[in-house]
C-alpha positions as CSV (number, residue, x, y, z in Angstrom):
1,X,-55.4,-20.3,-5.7
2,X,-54.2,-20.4,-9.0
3,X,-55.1,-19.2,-12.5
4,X,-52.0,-21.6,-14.3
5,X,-51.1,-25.2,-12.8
6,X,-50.0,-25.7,-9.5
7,X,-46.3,-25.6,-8.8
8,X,-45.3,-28.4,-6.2
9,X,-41.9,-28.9,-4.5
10,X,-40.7,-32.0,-2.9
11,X,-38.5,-31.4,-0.7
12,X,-35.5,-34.1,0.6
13,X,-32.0,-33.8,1.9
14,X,-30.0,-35.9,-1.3
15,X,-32.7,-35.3,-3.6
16,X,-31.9,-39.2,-4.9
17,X,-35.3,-41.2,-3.9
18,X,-38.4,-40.1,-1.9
19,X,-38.8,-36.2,-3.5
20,X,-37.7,-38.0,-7.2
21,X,-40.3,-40.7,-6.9
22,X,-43.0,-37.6,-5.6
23,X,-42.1,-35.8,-8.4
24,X,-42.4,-38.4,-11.0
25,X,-45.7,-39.7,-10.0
26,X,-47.3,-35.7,-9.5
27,X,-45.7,-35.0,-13.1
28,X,-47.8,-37.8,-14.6
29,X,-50.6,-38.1,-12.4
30,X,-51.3,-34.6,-12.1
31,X,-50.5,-33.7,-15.5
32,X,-52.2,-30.4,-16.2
33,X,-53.3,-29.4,-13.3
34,X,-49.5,-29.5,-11.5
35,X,-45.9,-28.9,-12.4
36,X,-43.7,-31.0,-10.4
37,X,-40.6,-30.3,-9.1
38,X,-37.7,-31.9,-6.3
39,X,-35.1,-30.8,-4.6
40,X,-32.5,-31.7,-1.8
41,X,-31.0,-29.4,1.0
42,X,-28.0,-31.5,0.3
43,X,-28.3,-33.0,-3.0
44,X,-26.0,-36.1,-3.6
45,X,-25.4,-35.4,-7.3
46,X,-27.1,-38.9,-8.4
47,X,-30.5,-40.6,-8.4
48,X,-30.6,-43.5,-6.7
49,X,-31.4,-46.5,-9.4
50,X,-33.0,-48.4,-7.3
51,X,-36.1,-45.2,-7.9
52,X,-35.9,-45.2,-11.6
53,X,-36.2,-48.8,-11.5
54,X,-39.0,-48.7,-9.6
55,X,-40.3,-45.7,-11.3
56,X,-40.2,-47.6,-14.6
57,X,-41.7,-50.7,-13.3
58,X,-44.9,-48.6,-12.5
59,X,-44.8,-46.9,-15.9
60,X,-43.8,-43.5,-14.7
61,X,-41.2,-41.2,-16.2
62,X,-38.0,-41.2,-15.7
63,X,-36.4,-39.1,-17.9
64,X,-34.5,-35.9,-17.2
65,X,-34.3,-36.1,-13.2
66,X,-30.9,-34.6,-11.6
67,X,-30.3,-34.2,-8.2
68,X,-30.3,-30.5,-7.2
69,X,-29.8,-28.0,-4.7
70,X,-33.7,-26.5,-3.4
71,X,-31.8,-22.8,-3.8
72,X,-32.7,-23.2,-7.4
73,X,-36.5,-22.4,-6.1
74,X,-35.8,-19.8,-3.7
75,X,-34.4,-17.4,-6.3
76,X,-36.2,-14.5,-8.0
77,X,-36.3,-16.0,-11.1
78,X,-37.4,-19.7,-10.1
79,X,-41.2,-20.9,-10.4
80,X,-43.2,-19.4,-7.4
81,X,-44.4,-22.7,-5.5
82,X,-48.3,-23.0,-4.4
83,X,-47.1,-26.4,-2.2
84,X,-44.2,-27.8,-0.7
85,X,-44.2,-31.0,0.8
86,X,-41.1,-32.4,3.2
87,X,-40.9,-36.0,2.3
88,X,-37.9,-37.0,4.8
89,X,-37.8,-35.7,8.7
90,X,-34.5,-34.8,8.0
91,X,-35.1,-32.0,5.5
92,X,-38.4,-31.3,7.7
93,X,-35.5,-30.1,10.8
94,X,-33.7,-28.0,8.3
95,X,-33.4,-24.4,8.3
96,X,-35.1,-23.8,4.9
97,X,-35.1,-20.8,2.5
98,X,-37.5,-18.3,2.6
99,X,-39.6,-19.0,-0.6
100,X,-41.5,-16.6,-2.5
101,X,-45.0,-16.1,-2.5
102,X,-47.1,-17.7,0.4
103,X,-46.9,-21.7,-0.3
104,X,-49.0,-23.9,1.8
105,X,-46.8,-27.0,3.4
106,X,-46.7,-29.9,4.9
107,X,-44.4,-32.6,6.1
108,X,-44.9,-36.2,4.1
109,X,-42.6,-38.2,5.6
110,X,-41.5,-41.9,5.0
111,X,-38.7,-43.8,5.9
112,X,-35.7,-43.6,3.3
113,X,-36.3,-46.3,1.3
114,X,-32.1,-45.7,0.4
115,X,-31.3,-46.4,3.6
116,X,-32.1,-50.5,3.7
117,X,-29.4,-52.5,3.7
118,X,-29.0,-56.0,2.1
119,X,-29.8,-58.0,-1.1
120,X,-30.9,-56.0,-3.9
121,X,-34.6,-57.8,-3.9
122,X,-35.1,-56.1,-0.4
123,X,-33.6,-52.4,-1.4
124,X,-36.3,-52.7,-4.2
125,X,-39.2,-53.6,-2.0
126,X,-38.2,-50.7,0.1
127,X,-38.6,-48.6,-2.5
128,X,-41.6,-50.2,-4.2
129,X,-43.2,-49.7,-0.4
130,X,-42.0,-46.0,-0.9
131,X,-43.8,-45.7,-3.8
132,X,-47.1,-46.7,-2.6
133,X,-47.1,-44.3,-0.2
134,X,-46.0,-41.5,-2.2
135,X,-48.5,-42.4,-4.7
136,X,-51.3,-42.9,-1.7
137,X,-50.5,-39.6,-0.4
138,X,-50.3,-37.9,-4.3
139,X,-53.7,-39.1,-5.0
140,X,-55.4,-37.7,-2.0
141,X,-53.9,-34.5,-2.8
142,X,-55.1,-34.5,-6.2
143,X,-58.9,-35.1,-5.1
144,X,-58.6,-32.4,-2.8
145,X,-61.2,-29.9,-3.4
146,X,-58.6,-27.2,-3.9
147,X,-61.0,-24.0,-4.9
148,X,-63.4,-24.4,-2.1
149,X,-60.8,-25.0,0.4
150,X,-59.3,-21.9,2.9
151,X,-55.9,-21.9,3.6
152,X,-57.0,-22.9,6.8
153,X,-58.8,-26.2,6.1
154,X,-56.6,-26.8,3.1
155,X,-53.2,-26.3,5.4
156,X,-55.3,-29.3,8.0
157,X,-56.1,-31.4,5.1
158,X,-52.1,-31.3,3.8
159,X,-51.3,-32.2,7.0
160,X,-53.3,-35.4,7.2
161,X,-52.6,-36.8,4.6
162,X,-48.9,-36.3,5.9
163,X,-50.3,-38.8,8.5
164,X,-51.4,-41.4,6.3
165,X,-50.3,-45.0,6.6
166,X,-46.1,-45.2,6.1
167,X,-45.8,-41.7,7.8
168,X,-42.3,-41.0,9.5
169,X,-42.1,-38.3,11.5
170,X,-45.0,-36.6,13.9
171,X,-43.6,-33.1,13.1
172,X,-45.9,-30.5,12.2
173,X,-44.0,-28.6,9.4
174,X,-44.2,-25.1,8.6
175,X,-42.0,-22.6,6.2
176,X,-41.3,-19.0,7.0
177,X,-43.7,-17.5,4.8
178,X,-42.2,-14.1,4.5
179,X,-42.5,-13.0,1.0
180,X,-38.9,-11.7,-0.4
């Protein structure tokens, strides 16, 4: 597929939790083999500290994250992606841009981990519990055996492992793969 790393895209409306933690735990576990990135349809400006605290907790980086728009990786000069996975059914039902190249997809949905409401200690298991899917869903994509796959059996297997335990959403995702 690729002769450099994989670029990956995370893709959730505020770009504050679910596509931040993705992003952290590809950037580290995938180190060398991937380039993580994340970005929000709507992007609230903030991450939510409730994911860097978790992020931390799990030794994971958590430096340099902002909350950003996703045109930043639909232009001509941004990174052309080789994946990009929804992780919130929200962005999945959005009108998305057209990117560049051919990107496989899927949807990776899990419940917004922001959205809990109550004491702090169960706002943090939320997210904790987001994590461990993330991370669940992360490592099966790493062990996937990514140069003997077609984009046919590699688009099924993305789309499994969007169905692993904590999944949101049914939705079958797909991009417009028009090359610009």
């Amino acid at each position: 597929m690729a002769d450099r790393p994989y670029n990956v895209l995370f893709l959730c409306t505020g770009n504050t939790a679910r596509s931040i933690l993705a992003e952290s735990i590809l950037r580290k576990d995938g180190a060398g083999r991937f380039n993580a990135f994340s970005a929000g349809s709507q992007p609230k400006g903030t991450i939510n500290p409730f994911a860097l605290k978790v992020l931390e907790s799990f030794d994971y980086p958590t430096d340099g994250y902002r909350s950003k728009n996703w045109d930043e990786f639909s232009g001509p000069d941004a990174p052309e992606m080789d994946f990009i996975f929804t992780v919130c059914d929200s962005a999945a039902g959005e009108a998305c841009p057209v990117w560049p190249g051919h990107p496989a997809s899927a949807h990776w949905g899990i419940e917004d981990p922001a959205a809990v409401q109550g004491p702090d200690i169960e706002k943090e298991k939320a997210f904790v519990q987001a994590f461990k899917y993330l991370k669940n869903r992360i490592s099966t994509f790493l062990a996937l055996p990514m140069a003997s796959l077609d984009q046919i059996a590699l688009t099924h297997r993305l789309e499994e492992i969007g169905r692993l335990e904590g999944a949101s959403g049914n939705r079958i995702f797909r991009f417009d793969r028009r090359t610009t």
